[in-house]
C-alpha positions in Angstrom: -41.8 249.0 61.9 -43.9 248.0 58.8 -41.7 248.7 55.7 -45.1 249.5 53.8 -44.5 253.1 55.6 -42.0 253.9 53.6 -42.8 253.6 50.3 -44.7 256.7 49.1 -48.4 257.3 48.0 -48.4 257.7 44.2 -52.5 258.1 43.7 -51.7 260.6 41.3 -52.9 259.5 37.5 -50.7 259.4 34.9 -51.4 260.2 31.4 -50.2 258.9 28.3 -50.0 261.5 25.0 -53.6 260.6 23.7 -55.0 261.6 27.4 -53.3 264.7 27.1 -54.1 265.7 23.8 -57.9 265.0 24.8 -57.6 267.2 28.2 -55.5 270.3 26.4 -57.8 269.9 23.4 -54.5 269.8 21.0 -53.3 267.0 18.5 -51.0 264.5 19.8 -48.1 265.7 17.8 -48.5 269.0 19.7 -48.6 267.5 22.7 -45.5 265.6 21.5 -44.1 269.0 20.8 -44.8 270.3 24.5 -42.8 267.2 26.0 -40.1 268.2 23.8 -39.8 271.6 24.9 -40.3 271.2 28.6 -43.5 273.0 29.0 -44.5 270.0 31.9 -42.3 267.4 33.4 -42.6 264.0 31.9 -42.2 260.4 33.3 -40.1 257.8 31.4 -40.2 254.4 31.5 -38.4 252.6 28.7 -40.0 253.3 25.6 -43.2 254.9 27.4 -43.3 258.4 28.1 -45.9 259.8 30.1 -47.0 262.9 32.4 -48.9 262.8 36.6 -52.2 264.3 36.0 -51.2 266.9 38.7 -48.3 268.3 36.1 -50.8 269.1 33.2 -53.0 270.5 36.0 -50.4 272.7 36.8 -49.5 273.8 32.6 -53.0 274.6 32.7 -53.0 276.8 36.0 -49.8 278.6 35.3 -50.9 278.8 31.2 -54.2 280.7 32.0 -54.2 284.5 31.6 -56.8 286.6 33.5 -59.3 288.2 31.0 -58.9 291.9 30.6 -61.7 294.6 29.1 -64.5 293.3 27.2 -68.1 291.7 28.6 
């Protein structure tokens, strides 16, 4: 058995508070903000603090109301 099998696939990008803040089209300190309060699940490691590409995805799915009335 090749113990390569068994260590998981991580192709999923992570992004550092400056990515975010360019993706959500906020300011870093907001973004800061948002990692305070939960709004996605963060990754630390030591000092760095950052968020899988697939989590903000997901804010930005479950943040996005359907349009209602109006052209």
């Amino acid at each position: 058995m090749n113990n390569f099998e068994l260590i998981p696939s991580y192709s999923d990008k992570l992004l550092n508070a400056q990515d975010i803040a360019r993706l959500l089209k906020v300011s870093k300190p907001q973004v800061y903000l948002m990692m305070r309060r939960g709004d996605f699940p963060i990754v630390k490691m030591g000092r760095l603090v950052r968020a899988r590409q697939s989590a903000i995805e997901a804010f930005i799915d479950t943040s996005t109301l359907p349009m209602h009335g109006g052209p």
